[in-house]
C-alpha positions in Angstrom: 49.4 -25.8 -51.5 47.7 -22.7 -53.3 47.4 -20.5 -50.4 51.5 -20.2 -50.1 51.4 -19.6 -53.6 48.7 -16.8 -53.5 50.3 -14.9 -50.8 53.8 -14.5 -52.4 51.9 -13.7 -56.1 50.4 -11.1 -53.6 53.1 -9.7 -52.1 54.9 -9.7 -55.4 52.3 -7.9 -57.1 51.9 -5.0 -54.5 55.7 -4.2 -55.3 54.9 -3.6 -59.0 52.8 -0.6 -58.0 52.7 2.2 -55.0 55.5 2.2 -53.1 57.2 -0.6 -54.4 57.5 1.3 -58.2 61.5 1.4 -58.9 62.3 5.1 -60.1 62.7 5.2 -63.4 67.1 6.2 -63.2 67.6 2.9 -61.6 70.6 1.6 -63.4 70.7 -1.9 -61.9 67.2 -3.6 -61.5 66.5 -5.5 -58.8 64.6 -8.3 -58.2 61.7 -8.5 -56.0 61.7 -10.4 -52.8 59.4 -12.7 -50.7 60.2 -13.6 -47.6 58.8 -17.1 -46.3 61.4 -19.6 -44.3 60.6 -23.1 -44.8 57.9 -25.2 -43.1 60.4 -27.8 -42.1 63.1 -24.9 -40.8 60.5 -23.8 -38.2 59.5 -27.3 -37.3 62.8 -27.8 -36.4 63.5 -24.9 -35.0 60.3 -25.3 -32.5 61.8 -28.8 -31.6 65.1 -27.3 -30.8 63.1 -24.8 -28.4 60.8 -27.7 -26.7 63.8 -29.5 -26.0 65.7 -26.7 -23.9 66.1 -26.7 -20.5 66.1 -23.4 -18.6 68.8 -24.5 -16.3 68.2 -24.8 -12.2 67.4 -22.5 -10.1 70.4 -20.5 -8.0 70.3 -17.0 -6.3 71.8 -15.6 -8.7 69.1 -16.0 -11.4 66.7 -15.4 -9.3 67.1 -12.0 -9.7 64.6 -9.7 -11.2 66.6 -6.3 -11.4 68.8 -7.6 -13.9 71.7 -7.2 -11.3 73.5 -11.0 -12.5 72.1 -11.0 -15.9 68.6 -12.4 -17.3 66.8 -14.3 -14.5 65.2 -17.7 -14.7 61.9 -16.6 -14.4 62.1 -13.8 -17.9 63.7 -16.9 -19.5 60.9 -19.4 -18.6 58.4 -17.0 -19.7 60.3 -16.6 -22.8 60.4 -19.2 -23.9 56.3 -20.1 -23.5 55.9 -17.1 -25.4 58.3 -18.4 -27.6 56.8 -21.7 -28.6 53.1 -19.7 -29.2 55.1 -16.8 -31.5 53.7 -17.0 -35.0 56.5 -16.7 -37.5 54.1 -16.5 -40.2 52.3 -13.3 -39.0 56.0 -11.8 -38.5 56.2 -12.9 -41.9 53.2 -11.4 -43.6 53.9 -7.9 -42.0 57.8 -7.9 -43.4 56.0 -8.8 -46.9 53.5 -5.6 -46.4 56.6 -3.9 -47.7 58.1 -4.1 -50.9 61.2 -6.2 -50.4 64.0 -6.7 -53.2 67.4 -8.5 -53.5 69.9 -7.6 -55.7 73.6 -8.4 -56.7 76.1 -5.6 -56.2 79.6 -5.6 -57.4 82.7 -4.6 -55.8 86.0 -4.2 -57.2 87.8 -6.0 -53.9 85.0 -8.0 -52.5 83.4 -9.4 -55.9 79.5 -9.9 -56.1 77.6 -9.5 -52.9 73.7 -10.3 -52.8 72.2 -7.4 -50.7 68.3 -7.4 -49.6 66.7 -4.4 -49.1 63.1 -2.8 -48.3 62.2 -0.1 -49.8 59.7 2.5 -49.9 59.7 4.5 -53.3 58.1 7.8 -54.3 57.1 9.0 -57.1 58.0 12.2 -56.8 60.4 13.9 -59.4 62.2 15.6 -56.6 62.3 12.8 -53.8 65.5 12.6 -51.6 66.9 9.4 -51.3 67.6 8.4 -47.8 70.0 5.0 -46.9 68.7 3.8 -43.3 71.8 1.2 -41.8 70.9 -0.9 -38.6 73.7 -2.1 -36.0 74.5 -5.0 -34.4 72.6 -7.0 -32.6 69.9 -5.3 -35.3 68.4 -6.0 -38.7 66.4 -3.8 -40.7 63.5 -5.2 -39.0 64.3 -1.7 -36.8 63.3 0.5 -39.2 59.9 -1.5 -40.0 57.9 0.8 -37.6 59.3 3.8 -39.6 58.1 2.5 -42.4 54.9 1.9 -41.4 54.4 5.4 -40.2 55.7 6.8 -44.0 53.4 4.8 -45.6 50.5 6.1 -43.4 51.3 9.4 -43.4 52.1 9.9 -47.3 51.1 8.0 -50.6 53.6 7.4 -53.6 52.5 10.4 -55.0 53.5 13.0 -52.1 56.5 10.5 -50.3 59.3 13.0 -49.9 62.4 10.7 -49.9 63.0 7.4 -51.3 63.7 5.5 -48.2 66.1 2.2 -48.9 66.5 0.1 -45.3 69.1 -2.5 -46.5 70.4 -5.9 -44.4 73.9 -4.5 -44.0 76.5 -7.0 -45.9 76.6 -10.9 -44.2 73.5 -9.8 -42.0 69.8 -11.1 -42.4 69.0 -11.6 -46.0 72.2 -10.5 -47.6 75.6 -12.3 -48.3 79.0 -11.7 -47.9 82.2 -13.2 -49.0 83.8 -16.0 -48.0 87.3 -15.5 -49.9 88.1 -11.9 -48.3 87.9 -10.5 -45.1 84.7 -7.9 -45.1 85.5 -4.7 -43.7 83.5 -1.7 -42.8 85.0 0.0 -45.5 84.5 -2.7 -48.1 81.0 -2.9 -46.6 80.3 0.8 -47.1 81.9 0.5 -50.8 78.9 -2.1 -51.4 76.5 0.0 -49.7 77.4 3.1 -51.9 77.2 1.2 -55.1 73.8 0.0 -54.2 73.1 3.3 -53.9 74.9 4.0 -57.5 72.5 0.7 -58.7 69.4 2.3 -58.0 70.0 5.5 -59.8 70.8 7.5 -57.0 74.5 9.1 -58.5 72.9 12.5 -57.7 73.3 12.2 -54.3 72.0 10.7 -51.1 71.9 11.2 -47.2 72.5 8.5 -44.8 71.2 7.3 -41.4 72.9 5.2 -38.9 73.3 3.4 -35.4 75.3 1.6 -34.0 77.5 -0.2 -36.3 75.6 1.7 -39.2 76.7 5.0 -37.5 80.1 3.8 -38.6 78.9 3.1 -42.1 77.6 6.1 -42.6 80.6 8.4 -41.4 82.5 6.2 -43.6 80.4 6.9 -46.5 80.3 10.5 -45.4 83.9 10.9 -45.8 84.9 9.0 -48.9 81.9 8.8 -51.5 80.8 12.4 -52.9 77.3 11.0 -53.9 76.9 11.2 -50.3 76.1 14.5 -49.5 74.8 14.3 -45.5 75.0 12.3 -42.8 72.9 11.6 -39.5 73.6 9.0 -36.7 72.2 8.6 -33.6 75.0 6.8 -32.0 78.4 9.0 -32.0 82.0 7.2 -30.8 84.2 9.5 -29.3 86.6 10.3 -31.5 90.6 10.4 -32.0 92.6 10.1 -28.5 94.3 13.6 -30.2 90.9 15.0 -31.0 89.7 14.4 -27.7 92.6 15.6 -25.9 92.8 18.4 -28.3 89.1 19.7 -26.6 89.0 22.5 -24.4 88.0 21.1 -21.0 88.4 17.4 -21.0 90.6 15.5 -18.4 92.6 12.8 -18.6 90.5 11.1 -16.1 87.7 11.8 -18.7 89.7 10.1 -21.5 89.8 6.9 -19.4 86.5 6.8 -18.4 85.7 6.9 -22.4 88.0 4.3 -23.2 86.5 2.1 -20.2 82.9 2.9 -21.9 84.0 1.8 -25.1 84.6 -1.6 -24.4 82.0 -2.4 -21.6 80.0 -4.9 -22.6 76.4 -3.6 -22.7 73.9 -6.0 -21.6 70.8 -3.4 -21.1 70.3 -1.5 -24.3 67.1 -0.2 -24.8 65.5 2.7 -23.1 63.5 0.1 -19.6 61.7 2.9 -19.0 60.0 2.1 -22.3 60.8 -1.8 -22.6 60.5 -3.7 -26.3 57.6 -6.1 -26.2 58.5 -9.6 -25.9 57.5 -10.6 -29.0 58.5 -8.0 -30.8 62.4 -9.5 -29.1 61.2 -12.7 -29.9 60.6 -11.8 -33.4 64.3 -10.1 -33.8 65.8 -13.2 -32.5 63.8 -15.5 -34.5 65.2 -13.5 -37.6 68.5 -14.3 -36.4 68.2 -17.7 -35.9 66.1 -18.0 -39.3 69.1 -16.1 -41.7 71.8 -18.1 -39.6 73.4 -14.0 -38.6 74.9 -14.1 -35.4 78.3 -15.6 -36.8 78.3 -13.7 -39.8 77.6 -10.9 -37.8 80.6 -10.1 -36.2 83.1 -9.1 -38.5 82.9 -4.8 -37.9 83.6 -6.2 -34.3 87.5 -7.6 -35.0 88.6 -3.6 -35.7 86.9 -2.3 -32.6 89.2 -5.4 -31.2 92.2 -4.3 -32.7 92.2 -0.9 -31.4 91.0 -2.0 -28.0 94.2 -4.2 -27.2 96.5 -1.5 -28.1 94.6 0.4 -25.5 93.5 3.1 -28.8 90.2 4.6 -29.4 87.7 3.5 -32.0 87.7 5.8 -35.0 86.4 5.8 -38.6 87.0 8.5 -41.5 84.5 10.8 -41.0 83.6 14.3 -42.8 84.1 17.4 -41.4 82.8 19.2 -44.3 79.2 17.5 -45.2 76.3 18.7 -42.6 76.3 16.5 -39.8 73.0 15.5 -37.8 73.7 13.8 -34.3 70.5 12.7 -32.4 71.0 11.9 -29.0 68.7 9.5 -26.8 69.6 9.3 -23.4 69.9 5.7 -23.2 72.4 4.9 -25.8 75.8 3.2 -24.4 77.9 6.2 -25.8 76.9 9.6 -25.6 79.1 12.7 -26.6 78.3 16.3 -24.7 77.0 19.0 -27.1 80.4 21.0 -26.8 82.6 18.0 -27.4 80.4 17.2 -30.4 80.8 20.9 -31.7 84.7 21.3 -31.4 85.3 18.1 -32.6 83.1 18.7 -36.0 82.6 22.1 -37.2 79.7 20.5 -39.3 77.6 19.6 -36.8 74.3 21.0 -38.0 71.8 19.6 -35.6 72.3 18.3 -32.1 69.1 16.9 -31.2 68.5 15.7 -27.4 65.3 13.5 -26.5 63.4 12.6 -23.6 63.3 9.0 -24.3 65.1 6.3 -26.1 68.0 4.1 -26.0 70.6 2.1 -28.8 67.5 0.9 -31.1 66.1 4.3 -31.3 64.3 3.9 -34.8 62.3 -0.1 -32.9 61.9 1.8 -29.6 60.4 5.5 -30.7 59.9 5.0 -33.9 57.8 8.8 -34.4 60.7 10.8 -32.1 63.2 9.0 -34.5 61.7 10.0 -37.7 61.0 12.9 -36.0 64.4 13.8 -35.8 65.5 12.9 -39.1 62.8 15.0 -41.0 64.2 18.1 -38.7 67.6 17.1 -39.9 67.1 16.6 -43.7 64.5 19.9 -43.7 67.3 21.9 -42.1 70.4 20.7 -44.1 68.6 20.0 -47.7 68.8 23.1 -49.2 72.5 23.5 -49.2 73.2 20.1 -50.2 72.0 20.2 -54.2 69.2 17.6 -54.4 
């Protein structure tokens, strides 16, 4: 029974120094946090996998090229893989970080826990940065990031506070159950976690996929935001984009067709995930009970599809903009398009490699990218 014990004391004494050191303006303390899912949750989670069939055979899923979804075969060997993944080693490298939960109020959607890593500097002049993961994501993305941060700096010489939160009714955070939770409630919490930990001065924001939404959102309504960078960009309003110079209306249908597809192949194959580092993501799912709390940003992108509308979200066209582009994300806006749509745009980054979990797949390009940004745009921005 000891050894448990001795590994959370462990973990929860490596977050009261180094990186893991809250900065002394931190207005709203929060709590430090261990993750470790019970024994008997994984037991039964393992007999739910043993007891699975893969399905029969049929021509269609015998398939390799992904032409009529997964085959039979990549599901087989997934789930052998599966049964031999050790949740606990997952475990212990999540806990390497200094982890936190902490209750954040909001004047609509009440008291939210939210769970955050975090890397802290003790620098007097550190930027803090807000890193927001997507759907089908976590913060589990951002974990090879992280790693390379801590390698690369100590406390002492870390330029940027990093916060990587579990967006609102995702992975380790909660979410009402009396009120609906919309993106814009979501990025109110978001902001005023932000607020919590001390960071009224000002931040800058990171997101994809549904965090790229998040953070245009907290780009154009919260002033403590002061830039934003995304590496997932939805076209924007049916008048902006008809308002552009040279697109057609053939081109405006082809967007709208894009928006809704449904996606089966996200990430970059050139450069494919590991399986267990898939099996891992999915575990976490299954582990925090997500996927149905999940989908609330989803019902808006709904909405707008059946009136046959475009996606949009308030964004600023004032505060410097940072668009990275890897070139196999599901939606990808041309340079010029990106340009006459926001004046602010101060970096347009294109890469080589990468797809829609840019920060898991290539994790030095990403950071990469991001450094460029915030070097370029931080001395205009007043922190």
């Amino acid at each position: 029974m000891w050894q448990p014990t001795f590994i959370i004391l462990l973990a929860s004494f490596s977050l009261a120094s180094g990186f893991g050191s809250l900065p002394p303006s931190v207005v709203n303390i929060p709590k430090s946090f261990t993750l470790r899912v019970p024994d008997r949750q994984i037991q039964d989670f393992k007999s739910l996998l043993t007891a699975s069939n893969i399905g029969s055979e049929t021509w269609y899923n015998n398939h390799e090229d992904g032409q009529f979804g997964t085959s039979r075969q990549w599901l087989a060997d997934a789930k052998i893989a599966w049964q031999k993944l050790d949740w606990r080693k997952q475990e212990r490298r999540i806990n390497s970080f200094p982890n936190f939960k902490t209750t954040v109020n909001d004047i609509e959607v009440g008291s939210t826990s939210i769970h955050f890593a975090a890397l802290f500097s003790k620098k007097r002049d550190a930027l803090p940065l807000l890193f927001l993961h997507g759907w089908p994501g976590s913060f589990l993305e951002f974990l090879p990031m992280l790693d390379l941060l801590k390698n690369k700096y100590t406390p002492d010489t870390l330029p940027y506070h990093v916060i990587v939160p579990s967006l609102p009714h995702y992975g380790l955070s909660g979410g009402p159950l009396d009120v609906e939770l919309t993106l814009e409630a979501a990025a109110r919490i978001l902001n005023q976690l932000m607020l919590d930990l001390g960071f009224g001065g000002g931040y800058g924001v990171q997101g994809g996929d549904i965090g790229s939404f998040l953070a245009r959102i907290l780009s154009a309504t919260f002033p403590e935001c002061k830039a934003f960078h995304i590496n997932m960009l939805a076209p924007g309003s049916q008048d902006e984009i008809l308002s552009l110079d040279s697109v057609t209306q053939v081109e405006l249908e082809h967007i709208q067709h894009m928006i809704g597809e449904k996606f089966l192949e996200w990430p970059d194959h050139r450069y494919p995930l590991s399986l267990d580092t898939i099996l891992t993501l999915v575990s976490f799912y299954w582990y925090t009970d997500t996927f149905q709390r999940s989908m609330y940003p989803y019902r808006a992108l709904a909405a707008s599809q059946a009136t046959g509308g475009l996606f949009t979200v308030p964004t600023s066209k004032e505060k410097p903009f940072g668009y990275s582009v890897f070139p196999a994300e599901n939606l990808l806006v041309p340079e010029a398009w990106a340009r006459q749509i926001y004046p602010n745009l101060a970096l347009y980054k294109r890469n080589e490699k990468g797809g829609h979990f840019a920060a898991l797949e290539q994790p030095e390009v990403f950071l990469q990218n991001v450094q460029e940004f915030i070097g370029q745009v931080r001395p205009g921005i007043g922190i």
